[in-house]
VOBA-1610 file (N, C-alpha, C; in pm, whole numbers, padded with zeros to 5 digits, always signed):
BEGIN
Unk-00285+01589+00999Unk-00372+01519+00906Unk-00369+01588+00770Unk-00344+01531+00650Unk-00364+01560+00491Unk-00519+01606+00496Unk-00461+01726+00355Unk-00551+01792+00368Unk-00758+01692+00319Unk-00671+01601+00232Unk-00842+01553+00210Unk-00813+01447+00293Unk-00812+01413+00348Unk-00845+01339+00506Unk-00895+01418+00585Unk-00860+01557+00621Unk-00937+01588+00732Unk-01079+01645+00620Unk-01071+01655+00454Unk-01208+01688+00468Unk-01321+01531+00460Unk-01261+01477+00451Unk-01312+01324+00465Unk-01372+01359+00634Unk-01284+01375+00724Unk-01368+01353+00782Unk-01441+01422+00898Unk-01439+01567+00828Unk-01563+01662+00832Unk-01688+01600+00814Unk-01702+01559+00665Unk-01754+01544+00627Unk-01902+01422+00692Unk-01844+01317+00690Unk-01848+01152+00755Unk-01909+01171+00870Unk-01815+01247+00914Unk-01874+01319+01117Unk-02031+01341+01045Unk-02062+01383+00971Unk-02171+01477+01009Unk-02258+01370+00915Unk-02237+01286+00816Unk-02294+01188+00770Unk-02363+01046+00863Unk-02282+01055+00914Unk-02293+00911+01009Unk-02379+00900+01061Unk-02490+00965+01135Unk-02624+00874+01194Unk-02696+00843+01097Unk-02679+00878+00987Unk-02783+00878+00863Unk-02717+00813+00730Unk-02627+00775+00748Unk-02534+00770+00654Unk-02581+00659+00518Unk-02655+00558+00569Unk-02750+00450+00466Unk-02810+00508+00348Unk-02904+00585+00408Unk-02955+00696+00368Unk-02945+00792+00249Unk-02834+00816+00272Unk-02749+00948+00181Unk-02704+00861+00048Unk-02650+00994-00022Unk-02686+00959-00171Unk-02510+00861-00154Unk-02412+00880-00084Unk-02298+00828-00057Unk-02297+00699+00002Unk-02417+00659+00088Unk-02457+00580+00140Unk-02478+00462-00003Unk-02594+00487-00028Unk-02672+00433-00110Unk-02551+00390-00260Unk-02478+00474-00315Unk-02428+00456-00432Unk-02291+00323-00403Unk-02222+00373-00240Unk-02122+00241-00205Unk-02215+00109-00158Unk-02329+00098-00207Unk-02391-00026-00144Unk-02380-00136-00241Unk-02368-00104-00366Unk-02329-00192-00472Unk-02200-00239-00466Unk-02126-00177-00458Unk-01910-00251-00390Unk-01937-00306-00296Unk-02005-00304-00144Unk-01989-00366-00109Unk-02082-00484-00085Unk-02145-00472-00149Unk-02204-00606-00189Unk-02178-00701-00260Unk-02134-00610-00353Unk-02004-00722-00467Unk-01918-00788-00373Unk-01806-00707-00325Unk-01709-00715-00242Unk-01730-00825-00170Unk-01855-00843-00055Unk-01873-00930+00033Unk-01902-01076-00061Unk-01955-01131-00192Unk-01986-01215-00233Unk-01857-01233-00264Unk-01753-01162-00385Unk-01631-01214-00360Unk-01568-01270-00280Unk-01523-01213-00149Unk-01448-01251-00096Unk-01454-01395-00022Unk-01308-01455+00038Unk-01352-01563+00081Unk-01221-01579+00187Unk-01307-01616+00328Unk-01228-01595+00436Unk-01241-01784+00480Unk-01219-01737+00599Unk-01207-01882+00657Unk-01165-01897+00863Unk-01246-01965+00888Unk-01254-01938+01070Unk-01107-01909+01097Unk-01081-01813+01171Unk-00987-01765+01297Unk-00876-01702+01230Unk-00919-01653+01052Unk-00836-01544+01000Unk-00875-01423+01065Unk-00813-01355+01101Unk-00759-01205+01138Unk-00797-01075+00994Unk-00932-01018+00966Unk-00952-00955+00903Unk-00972-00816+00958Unk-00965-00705+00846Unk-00895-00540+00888Unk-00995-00544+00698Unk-01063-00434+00792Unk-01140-00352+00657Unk-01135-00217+00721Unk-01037-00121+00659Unk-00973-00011+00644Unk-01068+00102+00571Unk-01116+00230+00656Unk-01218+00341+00585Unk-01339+00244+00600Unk-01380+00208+00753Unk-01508+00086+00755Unk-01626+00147+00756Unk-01628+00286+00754Unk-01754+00342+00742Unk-01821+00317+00885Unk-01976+00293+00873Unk-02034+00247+00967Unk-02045+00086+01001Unk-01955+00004+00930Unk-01969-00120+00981Unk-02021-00219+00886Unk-02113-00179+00792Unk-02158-00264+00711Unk-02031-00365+00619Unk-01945-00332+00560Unk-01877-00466+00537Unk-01805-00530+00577Unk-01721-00471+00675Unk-01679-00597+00770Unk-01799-00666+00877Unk-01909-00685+00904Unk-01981-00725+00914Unk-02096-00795+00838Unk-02096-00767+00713Unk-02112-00927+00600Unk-01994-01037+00656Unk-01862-00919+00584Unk-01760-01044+00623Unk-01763-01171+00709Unk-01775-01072+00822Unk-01774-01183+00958Unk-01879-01281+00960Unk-02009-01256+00876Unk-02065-01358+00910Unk-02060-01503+00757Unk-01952-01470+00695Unk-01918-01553+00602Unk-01811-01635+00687Unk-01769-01663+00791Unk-01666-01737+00838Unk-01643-01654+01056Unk-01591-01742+01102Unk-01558-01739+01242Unk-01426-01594+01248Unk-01432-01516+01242Unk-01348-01476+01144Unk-01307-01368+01311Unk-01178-01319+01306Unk-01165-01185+01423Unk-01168-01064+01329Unk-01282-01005+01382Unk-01286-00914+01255Unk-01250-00749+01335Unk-01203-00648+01292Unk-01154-00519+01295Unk-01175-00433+01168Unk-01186-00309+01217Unk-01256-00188+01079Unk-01184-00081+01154Unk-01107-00026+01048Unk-01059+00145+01124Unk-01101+00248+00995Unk-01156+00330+01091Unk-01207+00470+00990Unk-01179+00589+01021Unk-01132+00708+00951Unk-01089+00835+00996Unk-01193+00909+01088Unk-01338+00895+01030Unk-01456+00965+01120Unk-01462+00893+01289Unk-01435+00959+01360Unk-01492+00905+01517Unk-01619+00892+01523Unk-01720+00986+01454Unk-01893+00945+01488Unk-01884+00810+01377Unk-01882+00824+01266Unk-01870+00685+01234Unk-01798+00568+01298Unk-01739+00563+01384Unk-01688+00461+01486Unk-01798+00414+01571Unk-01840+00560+01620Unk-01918+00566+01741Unk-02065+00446+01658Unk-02117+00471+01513Unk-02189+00393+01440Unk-02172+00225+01494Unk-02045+00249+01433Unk-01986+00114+01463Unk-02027+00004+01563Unk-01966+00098+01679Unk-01948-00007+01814Unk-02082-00026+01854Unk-02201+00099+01808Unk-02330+00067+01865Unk-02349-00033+01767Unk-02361-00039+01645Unk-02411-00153+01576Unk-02386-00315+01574Unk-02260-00313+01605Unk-02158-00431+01572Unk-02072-00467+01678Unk-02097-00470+01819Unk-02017-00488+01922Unk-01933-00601+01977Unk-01960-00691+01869Unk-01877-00816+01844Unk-01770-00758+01800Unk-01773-00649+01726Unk-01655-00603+01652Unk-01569-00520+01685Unk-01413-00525+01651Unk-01306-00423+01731Unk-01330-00303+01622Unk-01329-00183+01691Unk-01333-00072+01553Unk-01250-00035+01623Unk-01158+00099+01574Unk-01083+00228+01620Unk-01024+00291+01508Unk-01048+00453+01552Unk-00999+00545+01462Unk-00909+00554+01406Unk-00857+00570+01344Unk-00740+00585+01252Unk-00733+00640+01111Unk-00641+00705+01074Unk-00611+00738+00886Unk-00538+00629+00853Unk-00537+00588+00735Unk-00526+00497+00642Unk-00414+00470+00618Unk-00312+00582+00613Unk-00137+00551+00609Unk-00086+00543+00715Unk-00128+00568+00832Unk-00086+00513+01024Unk-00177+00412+01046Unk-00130+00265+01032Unk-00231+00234+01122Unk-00221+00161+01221Unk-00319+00137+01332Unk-00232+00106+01466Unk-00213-00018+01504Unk-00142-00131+01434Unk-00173-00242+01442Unk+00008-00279+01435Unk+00044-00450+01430Unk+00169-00453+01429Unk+00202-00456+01345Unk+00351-00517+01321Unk+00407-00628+01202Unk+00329-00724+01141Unk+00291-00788+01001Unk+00263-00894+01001Unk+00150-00953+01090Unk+00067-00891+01103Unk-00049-00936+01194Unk-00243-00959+01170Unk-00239-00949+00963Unk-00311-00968+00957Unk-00363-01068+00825Unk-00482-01154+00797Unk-00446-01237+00696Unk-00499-01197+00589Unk-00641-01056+00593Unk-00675-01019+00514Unk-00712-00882+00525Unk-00652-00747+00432Unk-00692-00625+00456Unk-00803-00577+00305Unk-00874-00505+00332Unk-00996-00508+00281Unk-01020-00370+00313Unk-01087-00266+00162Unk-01100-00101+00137Unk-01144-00079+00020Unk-01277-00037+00068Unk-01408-00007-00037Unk-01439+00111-00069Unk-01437+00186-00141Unk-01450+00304-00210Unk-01375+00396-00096Unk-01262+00372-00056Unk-01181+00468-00021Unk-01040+00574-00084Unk-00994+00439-00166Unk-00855+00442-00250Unk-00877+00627-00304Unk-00946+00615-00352Unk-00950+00775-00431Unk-01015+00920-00324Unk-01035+00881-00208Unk-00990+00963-00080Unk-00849+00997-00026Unk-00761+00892-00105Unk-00626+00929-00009Unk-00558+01017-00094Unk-00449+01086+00000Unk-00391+01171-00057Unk-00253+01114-00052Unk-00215+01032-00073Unk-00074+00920-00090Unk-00155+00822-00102Unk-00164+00765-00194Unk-00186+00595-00208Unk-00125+00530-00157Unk+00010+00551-00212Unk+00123+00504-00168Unk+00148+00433-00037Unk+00119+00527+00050Unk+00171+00566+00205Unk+00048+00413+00260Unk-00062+00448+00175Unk-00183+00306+00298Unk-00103+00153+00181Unk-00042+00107+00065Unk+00024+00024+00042Unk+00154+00009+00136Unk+00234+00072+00171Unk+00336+00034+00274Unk+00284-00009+00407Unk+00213+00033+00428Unk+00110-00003+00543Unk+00038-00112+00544Unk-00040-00192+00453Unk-00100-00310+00430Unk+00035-00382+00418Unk+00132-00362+00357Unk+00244-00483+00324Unk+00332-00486+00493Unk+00299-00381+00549Unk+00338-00400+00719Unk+00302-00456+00775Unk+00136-00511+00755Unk+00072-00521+00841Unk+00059-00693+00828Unk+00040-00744+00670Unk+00020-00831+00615Unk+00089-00966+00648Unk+00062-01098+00681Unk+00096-01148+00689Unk+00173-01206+00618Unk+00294-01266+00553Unk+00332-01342+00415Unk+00215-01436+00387Unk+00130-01389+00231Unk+00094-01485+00190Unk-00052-01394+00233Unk-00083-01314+00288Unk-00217-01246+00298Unk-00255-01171+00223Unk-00388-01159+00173Unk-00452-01093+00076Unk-00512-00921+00127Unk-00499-00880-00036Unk-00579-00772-00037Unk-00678-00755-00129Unk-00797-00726-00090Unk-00929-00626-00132Unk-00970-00524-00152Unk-00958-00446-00279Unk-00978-00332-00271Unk-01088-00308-00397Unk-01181-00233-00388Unk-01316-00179-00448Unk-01301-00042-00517Unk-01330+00023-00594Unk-01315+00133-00602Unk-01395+00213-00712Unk-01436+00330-00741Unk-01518+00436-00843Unk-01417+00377-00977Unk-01482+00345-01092Unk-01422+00317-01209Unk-01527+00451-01302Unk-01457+00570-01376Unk-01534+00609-01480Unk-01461+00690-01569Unk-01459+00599-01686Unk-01383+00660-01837Unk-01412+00823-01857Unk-01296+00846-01876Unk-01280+00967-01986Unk-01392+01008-02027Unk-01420+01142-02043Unk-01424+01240-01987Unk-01499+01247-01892Unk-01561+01140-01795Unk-01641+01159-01694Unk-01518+01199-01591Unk-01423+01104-01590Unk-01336+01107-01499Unk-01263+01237-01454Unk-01277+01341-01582Unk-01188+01524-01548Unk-01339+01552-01500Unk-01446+01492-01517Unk-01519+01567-01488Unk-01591+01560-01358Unk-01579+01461-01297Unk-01582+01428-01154Unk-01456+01486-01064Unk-01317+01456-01109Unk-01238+01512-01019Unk-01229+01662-01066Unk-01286+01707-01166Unk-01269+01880-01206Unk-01391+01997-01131Unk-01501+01912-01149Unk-01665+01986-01123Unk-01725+01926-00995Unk-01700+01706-00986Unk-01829+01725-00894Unk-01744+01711-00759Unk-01654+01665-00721Unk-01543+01664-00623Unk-01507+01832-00551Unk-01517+01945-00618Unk-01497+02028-00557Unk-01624+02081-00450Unk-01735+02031-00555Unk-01882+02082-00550Unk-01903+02021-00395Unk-01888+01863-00369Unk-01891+01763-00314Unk-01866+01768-00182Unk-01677+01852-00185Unk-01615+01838-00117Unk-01647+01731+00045Unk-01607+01607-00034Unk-01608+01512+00081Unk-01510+01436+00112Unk-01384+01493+00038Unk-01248+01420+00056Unk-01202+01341-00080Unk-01298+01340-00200Unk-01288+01274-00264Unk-01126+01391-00389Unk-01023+01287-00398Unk-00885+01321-00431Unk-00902+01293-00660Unk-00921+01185-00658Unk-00892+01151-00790Unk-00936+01010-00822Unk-00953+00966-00949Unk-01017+00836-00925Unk-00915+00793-01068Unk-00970+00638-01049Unk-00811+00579-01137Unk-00888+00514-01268Unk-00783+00438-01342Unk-00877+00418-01464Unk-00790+00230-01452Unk-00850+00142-01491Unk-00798+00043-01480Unk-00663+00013-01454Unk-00584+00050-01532Unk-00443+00014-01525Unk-00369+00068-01417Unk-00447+00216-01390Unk-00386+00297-01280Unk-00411+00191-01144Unk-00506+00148-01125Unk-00563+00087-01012Unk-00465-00045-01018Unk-00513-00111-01135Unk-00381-00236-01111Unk-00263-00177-01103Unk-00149-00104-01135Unk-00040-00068-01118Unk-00009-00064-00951Unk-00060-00031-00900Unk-00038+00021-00720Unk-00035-00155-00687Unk-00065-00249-00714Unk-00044-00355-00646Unk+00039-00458-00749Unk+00085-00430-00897Unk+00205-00470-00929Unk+00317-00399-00880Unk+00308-00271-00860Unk+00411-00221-00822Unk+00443-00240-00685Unk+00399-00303-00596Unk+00399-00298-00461Unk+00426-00449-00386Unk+00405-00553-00531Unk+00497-00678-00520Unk+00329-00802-00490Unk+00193-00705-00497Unk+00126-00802-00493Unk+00119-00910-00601Unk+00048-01029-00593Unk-00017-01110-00734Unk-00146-01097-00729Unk-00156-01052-00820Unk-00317-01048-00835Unk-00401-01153-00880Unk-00515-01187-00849Unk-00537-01360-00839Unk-00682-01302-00897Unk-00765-01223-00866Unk-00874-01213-00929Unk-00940-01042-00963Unk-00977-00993-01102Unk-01027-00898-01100Unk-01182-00860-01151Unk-01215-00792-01121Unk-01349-00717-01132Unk-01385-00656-01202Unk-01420-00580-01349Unk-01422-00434-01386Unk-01576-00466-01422Unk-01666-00386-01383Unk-01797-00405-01493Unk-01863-00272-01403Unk-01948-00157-01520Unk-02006-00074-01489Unk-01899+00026-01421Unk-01946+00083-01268Unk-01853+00164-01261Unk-01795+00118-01117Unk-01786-00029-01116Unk-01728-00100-01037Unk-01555-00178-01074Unk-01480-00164-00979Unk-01377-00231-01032Unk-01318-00290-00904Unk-01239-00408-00883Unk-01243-00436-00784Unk-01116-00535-00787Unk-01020-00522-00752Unk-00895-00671-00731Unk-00871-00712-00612Unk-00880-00835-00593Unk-00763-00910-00524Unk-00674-00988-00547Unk-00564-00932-00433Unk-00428-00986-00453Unk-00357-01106-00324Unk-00252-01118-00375Unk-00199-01233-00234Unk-00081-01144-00256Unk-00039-01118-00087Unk+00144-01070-00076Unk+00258-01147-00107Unk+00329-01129-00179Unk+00458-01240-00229Unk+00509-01290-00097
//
């Protein structure tokens, strides 16, 4: 396991019965609330929300449509969250650039303030375009904050923090990973310190 993945999920482990709660809790409740009003599914799509935390947004999701819904997260006690909360729902562990699913097997992948936890971006885009059906979308949410906040979060409060958090992107950086990766991007987000795209796979 990379090194801020496993502190991700040190961390999470020990967050998770309480996790609403916490100041980490509380600050991703705005993405995914956005997130869930955005999006738009439709009965007996096959949805995957990737770094699911304890369950809370793929579970809006699901109840916007008939939907088969799945969440994989690096923390096991946050799983364990999961399955007690949401037992309609498939969870299982996993990191973000392995994940355990097939070819082509899903219609929508979906990841909310995770992107700037990984330590390859890269590596969880080859992975969604594996997984993706032709023609399936992606959702992704993420920390937006200009210059000089931005050296100063990944310089001062990220070490302080230490919760896995890697680097955070600035608009263009964030769109680049899904032009470069062959998505279209069909709708974007930026306001406050929210930013948010979705795309369709060519």
């Amino acid at each position: 396991m990379e090194k801020f993945a496993k502190r991700s999920q040190i961390k999470y482990d020990k967050k998770a019965p309480k996790y609403d709660k916490t100041i980490d809790g509380q600050y991703t409740a705005k993405f995914k609330r956005k997130l869930i009003e955005t999006i738009t599914v439709s009965d007996n799509e096959k949805v995957l929300d990737v770094g699911c935390g304890n369950g809370t947004l793929i579970c809006g999701i699901s109840k916007k449509a008939k939907i088969h819904a799945h969440g994989v997260d690096i923390s096991p006690k946050m799983i364990d969250e999961c399955r007690a909360r949401h037992p309609h729902i498939n969870f299982k562990v996993s990191v973000a650039d392995e994940l355990p699913f097939g070819e082509n097997e899903f219609d929508v992948v979906t990841m909310c303030c995770v992107l700037h936890h990984l330590d390859e971006p890269q590596k969880f885009f080859d992975e969604v375009k594996r997984i993706l059906k032709p023609g399936g979308r992606l959702i992704i949410s993420d920390p937006y904050y200009p210059p000089p906040l931005k050296q100063f979060a990944e310089w001062v409060v990220f070490p302080i923090h230490n919760a896995g958090d890697k680097q955070l992107f600035t608009h263009n950086e964030f769109r680049r990973f899904f032009d470069e990766n062959g998505f279209t991007v069909t709708d974007t987000y930026n306001r406050g310190n929210v930013q948010t795209i979705t795309a369709k796979m060519s």
